[in-house]
C-alpha positions in Angstrom: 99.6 -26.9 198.2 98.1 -29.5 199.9 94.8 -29.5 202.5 95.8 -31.8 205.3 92.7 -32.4 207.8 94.1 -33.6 211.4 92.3 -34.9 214.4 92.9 -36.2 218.2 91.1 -38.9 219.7 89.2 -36.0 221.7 88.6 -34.1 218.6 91.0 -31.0 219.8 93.3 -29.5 217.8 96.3 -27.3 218.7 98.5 -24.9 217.7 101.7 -26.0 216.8 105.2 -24.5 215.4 106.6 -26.2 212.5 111.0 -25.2 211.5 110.0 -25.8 207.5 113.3 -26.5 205.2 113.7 -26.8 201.6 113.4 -31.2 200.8 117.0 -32.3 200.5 118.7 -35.7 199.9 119.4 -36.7 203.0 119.6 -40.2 202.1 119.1 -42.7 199.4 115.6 -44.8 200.4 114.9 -46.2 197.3 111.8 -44.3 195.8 111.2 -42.4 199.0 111.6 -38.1 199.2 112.9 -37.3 202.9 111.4 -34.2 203.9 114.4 -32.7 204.9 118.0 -33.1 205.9 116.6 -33.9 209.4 115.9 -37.1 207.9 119.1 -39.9 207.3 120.5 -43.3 207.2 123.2 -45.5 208.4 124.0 -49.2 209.0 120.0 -49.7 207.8 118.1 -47.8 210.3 116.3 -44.7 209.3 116.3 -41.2 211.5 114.3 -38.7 211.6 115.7 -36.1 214.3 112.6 -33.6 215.1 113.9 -31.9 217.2 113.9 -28.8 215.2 110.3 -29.5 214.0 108.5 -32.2 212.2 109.6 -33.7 209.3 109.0 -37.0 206.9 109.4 -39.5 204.4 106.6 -39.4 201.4 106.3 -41.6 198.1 103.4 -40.9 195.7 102.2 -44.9 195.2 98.3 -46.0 194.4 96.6 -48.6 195.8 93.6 -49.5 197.4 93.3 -49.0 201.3 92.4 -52.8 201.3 95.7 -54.0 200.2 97.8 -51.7 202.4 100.7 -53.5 204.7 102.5 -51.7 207.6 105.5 -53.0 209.2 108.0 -51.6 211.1 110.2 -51.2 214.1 110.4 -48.0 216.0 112.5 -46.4 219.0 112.2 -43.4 220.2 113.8 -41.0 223.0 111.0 -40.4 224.7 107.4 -42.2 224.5 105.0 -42.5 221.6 101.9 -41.6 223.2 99.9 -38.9 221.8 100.0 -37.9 217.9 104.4 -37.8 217.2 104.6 -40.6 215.3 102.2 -41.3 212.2 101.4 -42.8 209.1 99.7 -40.6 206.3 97.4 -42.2 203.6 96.5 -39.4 201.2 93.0 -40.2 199.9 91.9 -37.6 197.4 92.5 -34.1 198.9 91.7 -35.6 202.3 94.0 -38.2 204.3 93.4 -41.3 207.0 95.9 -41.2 209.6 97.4 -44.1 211.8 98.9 -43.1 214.8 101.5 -44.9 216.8 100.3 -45.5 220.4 102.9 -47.1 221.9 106.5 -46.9 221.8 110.0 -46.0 224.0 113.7 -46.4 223.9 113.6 -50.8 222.8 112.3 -51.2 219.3 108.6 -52.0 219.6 107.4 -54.2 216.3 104.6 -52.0 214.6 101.7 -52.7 212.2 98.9 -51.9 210.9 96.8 -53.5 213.6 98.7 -51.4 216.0 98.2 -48.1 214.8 95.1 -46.1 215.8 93.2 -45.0 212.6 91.6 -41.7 211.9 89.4 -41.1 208.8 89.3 -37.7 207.5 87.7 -38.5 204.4 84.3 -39.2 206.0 84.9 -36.8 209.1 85.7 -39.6 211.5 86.7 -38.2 214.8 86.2 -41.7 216.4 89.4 -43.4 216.7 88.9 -46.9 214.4 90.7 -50.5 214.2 92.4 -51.5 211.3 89.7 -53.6 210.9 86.9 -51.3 211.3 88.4 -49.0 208.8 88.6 -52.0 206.2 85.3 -52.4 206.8 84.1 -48.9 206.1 86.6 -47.9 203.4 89.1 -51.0 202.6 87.6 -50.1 198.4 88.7 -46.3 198.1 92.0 -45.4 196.0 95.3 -44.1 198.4 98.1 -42.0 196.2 100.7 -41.1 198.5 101.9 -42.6 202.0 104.1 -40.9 204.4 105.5 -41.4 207.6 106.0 -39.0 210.2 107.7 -38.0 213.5 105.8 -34.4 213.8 106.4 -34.0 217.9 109.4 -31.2 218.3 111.8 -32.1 220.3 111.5 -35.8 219.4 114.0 -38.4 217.7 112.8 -41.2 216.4 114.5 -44.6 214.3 112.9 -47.3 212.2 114.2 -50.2 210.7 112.4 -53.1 208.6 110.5 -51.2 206.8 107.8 -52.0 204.9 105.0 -49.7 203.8 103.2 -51.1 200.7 106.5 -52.6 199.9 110.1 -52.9 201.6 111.5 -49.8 202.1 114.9 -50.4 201.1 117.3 -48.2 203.9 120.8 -47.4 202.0 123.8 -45.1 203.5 125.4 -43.3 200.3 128.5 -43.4 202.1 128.8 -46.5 202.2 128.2 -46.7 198.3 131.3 -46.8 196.5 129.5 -46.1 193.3 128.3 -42.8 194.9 128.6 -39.6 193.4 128.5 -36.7 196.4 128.6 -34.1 193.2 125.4 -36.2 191.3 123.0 -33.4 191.1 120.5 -35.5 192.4 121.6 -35.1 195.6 121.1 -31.3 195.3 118.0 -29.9 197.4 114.9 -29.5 195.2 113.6 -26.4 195.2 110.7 -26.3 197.0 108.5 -23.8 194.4 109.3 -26.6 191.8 106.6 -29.1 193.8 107.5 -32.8 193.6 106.9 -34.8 197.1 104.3 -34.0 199.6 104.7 -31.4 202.9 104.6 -32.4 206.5 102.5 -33.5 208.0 102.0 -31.7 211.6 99.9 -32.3 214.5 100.5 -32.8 218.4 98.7 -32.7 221.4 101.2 -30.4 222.8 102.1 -26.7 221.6 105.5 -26.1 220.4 106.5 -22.1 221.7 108.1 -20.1 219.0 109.5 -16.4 219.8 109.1 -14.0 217.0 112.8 -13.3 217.1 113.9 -16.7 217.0 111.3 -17.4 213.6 113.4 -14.6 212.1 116.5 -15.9 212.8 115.3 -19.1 211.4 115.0 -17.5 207.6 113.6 -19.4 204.7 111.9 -22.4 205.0 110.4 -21.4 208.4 107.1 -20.6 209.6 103.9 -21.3 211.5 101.4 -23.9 210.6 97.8 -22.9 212.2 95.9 -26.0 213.0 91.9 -25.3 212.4 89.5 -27.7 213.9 90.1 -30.6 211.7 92.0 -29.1 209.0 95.2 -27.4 208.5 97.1 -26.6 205.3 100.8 -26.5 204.2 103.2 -26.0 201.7 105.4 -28.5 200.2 
């Protein structure tokens, strides 16, 4: 279980719906855990198809906020502005967000000078540059980075990666060496931990009909965004 504080630029928060699944192998990005099989891979672009809900790629890595590196491209199949796309920094049991604030249907180049920067560790609602969060915080330890597509309804695909380091984008199908049996590709059951959860926040709330969350079965359920804070299971 993880505490994951969220914030707008405006400092409100809203409710949102979240489809939860049990993490799968979606695809093989080398030392990366996809959320879920909403996440995949082909011809070295990486998915992730929210339109069912939220969902992710994690990778617990330490550094120093300093030293971080974003790069990326990003489509999408709709526009990026609001809070759908974003990067996670877990610091402690807290997290600094960087949102995405501008992107469409051409791939837009991203980094970390682009993204708009939320501290949570010191209760920043004030959006911050890169630079001004270097400034205030570029010394304190990060332990896990994810990135995120959390609006429903959205898809979204990156390509030339590199968060930290290059994240290496590989289509298992297109491995002749791979095993489709290897249980390594076998969902991880979520109760046995490993990986982080999701991420979710939005500026827009997702409807959910009680019938329809029952249809939905395991994995699914309602994440309830307090003023700054939410929590979630992985």
């Amino acid at each position: 279980m993880r505490t994951f504080k969220i914030g707008a630029a405006a400092g409100a928060l809203i409710l949102s719906s979240l489809a939860l699944a049990a993490p799968a192998h979606a695809a093989d990005i080398d030392g990366w855990e996809p959320y879920n099989d909403a996440v995949s891979v082909a011809d070295g672009v990486l998915t992730m198809d929210a339109t069912g809900g939220g969902t992710n790629i994690g990778r617990d890595i330490e550094f120093t906020l300093g030293d971080f590196v974003a790069a990326f491209e990003v489509n999408a199949d709709q526009d990026c502005v609001g809070e759908k796309i974003i990067v996670v920094l877990y610091v402690g049991d807290s997290n600094i967000n960087g949102h995405v604030a501008d992107c469409g249907e051409e791939w837009t180049d991203v980094d970390q000078d682009d993204l708009t920067w939320f501290d949570f560790t010191a209760d920043q609602l004030a959006p911050l540059t890169w630079d001004e969060l270097v400034e205030e915080r570029g010394d304190v330890e990060v332990s896990r980075i994810e990135l995120a597509t959390v609006h429903t309804g959205m898809t979204a695909h990156f390509q030339n990666i590199t968060l930290v380091e290059p994240v290496n984008l590989t289509d298992p199908t297109d491995d002749p060496s791979h095993d489709p049996t290897d249980p390594a590709d076998e969902p991880t059951d979520p109760a046995s931990g490993g990986g982080g959860g999701l991420p979710v926040t939005g500026t827009e709330t997702a409807a959910v009909a009680g019938v329809g969350v029952l249809l939905l079965g395991a994995g699914t359920g309602l994440v309830l965004l307090r003023r700054r804070r939410t929590t979630f299971e992985a």
